[in-house]
C-alpha positions as CSV (number, residue, x, y, z in Angstrom):
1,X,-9.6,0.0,-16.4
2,X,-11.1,3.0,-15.0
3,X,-13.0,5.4,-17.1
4,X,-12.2,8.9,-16.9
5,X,-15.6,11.0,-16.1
6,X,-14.1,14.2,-17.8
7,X,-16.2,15.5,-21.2
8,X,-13.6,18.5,-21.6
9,X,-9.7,18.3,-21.9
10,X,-7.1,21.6,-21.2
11,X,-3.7,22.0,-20.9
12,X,-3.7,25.3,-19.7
13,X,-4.2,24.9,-15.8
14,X,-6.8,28.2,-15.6
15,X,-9.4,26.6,-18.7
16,X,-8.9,23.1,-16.3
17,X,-10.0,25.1,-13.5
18,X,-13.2,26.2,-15.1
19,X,-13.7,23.4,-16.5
20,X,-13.7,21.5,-13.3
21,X,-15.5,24.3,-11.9
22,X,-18.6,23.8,-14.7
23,X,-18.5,19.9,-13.8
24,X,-18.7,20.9,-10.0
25,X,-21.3,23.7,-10.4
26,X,-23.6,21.0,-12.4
27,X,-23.5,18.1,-9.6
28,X,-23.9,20.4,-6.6
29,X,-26.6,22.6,-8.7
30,X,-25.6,25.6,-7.0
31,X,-25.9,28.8,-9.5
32,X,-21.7,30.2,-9.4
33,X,-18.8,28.6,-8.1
34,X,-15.7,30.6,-8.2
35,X,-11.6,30.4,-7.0
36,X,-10.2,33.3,-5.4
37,X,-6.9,34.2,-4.7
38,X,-7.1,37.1,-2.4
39,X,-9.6,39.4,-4.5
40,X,-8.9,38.1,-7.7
41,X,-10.9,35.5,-9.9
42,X,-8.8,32.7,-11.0
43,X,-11.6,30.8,-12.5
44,X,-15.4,31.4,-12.4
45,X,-18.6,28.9,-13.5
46,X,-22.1,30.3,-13.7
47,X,-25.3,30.0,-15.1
48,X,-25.8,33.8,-16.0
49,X,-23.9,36.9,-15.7
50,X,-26.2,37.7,-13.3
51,X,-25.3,34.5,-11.1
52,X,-21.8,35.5,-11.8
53,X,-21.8,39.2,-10.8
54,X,-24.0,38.1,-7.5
55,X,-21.0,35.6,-6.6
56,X,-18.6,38.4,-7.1
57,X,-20.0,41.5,-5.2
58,X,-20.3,38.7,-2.6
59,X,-16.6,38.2,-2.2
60,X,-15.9,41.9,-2.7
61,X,-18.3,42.2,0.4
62,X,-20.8,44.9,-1.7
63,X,-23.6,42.7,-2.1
64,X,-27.0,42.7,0.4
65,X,-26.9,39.5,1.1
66,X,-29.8,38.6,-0.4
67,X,-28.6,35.1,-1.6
68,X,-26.4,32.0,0.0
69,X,-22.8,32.1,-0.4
70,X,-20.2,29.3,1.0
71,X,-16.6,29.7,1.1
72,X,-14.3,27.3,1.6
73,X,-10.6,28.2,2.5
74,X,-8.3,26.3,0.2
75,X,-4.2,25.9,1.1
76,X,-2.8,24.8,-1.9
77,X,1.2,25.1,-1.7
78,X,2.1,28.4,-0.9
79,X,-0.9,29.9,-1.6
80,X,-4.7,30.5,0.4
81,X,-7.3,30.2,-2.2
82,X,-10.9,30.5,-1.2
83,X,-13.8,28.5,-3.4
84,X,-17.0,30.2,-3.2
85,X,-20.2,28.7,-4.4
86,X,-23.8,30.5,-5.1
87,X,-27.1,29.1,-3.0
88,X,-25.5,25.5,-2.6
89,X,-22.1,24.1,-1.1
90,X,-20.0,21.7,-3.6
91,X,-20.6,18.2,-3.0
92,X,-17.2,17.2,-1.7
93,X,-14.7,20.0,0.1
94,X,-11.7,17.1,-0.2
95,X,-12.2,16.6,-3.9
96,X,-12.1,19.6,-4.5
97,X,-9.0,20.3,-3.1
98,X,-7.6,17.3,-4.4
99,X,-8.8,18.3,-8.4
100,X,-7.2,21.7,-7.7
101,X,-4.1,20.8,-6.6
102,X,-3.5,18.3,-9.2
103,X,-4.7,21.2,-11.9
104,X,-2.2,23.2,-10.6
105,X,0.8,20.4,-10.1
106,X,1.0,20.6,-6.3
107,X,2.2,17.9,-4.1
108,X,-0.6,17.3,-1.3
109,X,1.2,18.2,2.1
């Protein structure tokens, strides 16, 4: 039998997301990680408000760029997402998109 890794449970598909979200930020280490859809937050993770507030003027495109931000574009059904991490990339781009879809109750294309 296969043990399921998760220490947190949800129901609701947005407290999956950032639960998923504070799993992925801890194995990558990166300082934020964050879903967009278009400019809005779906879910967030970060250390400190100010680790979140840096991820976030970097999506709005107001920060100085003073710190690393990767973005990955996400297609999940009829909607592009975009996940954005702070100062390191998440460890796997295709798991990601696989945990998200399932959250959300997508059939992969």
């Amino acid at each position: 039998m296969i043990g399921d890794r998760r220490t947190r449970r949800a129901h609701a598909p947005l407290l999956a997301l950032e639960y998923f979200l504070d799993a992925e930020r801890a194995r990558s280490g990166a300082s934020a990680v964050g879903i967009y859809l278009d400019d809005e937050v779906l879910a967030t993770s970060a250390v400190d408000q100010r680790c979140s507030r840096a991820l976030g003027d970097s999506m709005s495109g107001s920060d100085a760029g003073v710190r690393d931000v990767y973005v990955l574009p996400l297609r999940v059904g009829e909607h592009s997402l975009r996940v954005a991490s702070l100062d390191r990339r998440v460890r796997s781009v295709r798991a990601v998109e696989r945990t998200v879809r399932r959250i959300l109750e997508v059939p992969a294309p």
